[in-house]
N, C-alpha and C positions, 0 to 999 in steps of 0.2 A: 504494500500500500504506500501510496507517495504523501507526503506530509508537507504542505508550504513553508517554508521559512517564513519566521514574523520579524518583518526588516523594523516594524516599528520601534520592536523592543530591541531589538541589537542595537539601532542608532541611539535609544533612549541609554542603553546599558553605556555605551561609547561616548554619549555626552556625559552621564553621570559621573563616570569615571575619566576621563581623559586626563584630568589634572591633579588625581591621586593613584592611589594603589586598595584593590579590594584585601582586606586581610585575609582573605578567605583562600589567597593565589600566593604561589612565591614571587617576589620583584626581580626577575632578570634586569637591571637595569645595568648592575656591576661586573653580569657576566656576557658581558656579548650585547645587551640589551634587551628591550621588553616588548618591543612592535610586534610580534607572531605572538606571544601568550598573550599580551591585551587583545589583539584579535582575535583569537580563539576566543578567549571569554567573551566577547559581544556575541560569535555565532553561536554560541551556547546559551546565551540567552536570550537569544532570536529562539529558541526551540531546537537547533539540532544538537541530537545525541552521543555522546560519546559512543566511538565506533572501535570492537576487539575486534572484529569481525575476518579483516586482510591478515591473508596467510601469513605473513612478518610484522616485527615492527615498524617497518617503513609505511606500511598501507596498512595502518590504523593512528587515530584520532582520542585522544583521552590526557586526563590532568589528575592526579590524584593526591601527587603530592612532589618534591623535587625528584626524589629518588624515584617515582612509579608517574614515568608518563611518557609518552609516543614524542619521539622528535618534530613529527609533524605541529606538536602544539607550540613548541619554542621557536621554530629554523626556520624564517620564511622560503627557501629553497623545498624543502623537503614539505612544510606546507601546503604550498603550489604545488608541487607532484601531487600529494594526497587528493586533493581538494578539487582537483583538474582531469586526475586519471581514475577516484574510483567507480564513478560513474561515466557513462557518455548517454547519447539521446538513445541506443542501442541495447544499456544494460538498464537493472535494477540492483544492483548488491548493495546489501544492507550500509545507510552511512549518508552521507552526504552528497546533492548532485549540483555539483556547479561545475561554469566554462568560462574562458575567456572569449571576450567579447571587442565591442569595437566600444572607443571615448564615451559616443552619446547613447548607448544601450546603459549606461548606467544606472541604478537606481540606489535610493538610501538603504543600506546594510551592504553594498556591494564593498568590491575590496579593488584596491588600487596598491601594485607593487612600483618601488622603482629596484629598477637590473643597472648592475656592472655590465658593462661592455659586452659580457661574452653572454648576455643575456639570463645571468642566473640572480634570483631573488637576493636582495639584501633589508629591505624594509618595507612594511604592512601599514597602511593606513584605512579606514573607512570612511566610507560618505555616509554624512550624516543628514544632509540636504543637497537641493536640486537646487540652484538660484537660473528663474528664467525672466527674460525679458517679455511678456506674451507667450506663444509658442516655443519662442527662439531659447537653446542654451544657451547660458553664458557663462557658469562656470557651477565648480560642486563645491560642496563644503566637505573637509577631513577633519577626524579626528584621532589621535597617536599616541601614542606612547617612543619615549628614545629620546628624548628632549619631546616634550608634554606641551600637545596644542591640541586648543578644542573651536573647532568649526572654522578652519583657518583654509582659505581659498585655495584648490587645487590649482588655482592656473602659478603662483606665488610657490612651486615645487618645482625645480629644475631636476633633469636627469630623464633617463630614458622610464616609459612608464609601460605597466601591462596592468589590462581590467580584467576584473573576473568577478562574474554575475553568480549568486547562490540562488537558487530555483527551491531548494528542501532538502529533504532526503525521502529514501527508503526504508520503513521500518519491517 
């Protein structure tokens, strides 16, 4: 059965939090930084599920504690692999089904990386609003964690960027 994602509450969780830390999470901020575990926590709170599900730990999804969690909630590389590969339009397996998309398919809870050069993930941010003119885009609003901004203008991000749209999961 497919399950929507509630982007209300991701963006809600993503504002709430941008500019603190949930005690509830460890603070990567000293190790590497905190942009993929703050993200993970809004899509968690949007409603999708922590996923045992993928044969390994690379293709599973979950936070439990430092010591007990899927790299995919920390790494935004391994992240994006998760979150990109374990669904297509194709399958159902249990977990989360999101793609990468084009600028203006964006919507609020969606996820915006910026990539190194060689195209591999190094930071996570989410749109937490649409800002239009009438119909016309003009720009999204992010919020992050790695230096702590909350609703601060996507177009004010330099670097190469890649979107990717959560649709739900599979339960």
């Amino acid at each position: 059965m497919f399950v929507k994602y509630n982007r209300e509450l991701a963006a809600k969780y993503a504002r709430d939090w941008a500019l603190g830390r949930n005690p509830d999470y460890q603070d990567y901020e000293h190790w590497g930084g905190d942009c993929t575990n703050f993200i993970s926590q809004c899509i968690h709170a949007g409603g999708i599920p922590f996923d045992h599900h993928g044969e390994d730990i690379l293709k599973q999804w979950y936070w439990y504690s430092d010591m007990n969690r899927a790299p995919s909630w920390t790494a935004a590389e391994p992240f994006y692999k998760y979150i990109t590969k374990n669904n297509t339009k194709d399958t159902q397996n249990f977990g989360i089904y999101a793609m990468e998309v084009e600028y203006n398919e964006l919507q609020i809870g969606d996820i915006v990386q910026l990539l190194y050069e060689n195209d591999l993930a190094y930071h996570n941010m989410m749109v937490t609003d649409v800002i239009l003119d009438g119909e016309f885009l003009v720009d999204y609003l992010i919020c992050q964690h790695t230096y702590d901004l909350l609703d601060y203008p996507l177009s004010m991000k330099e670097g190469q960027k890649r979107y990717i749209k959560i649709f739900g999961y599979y339960d």
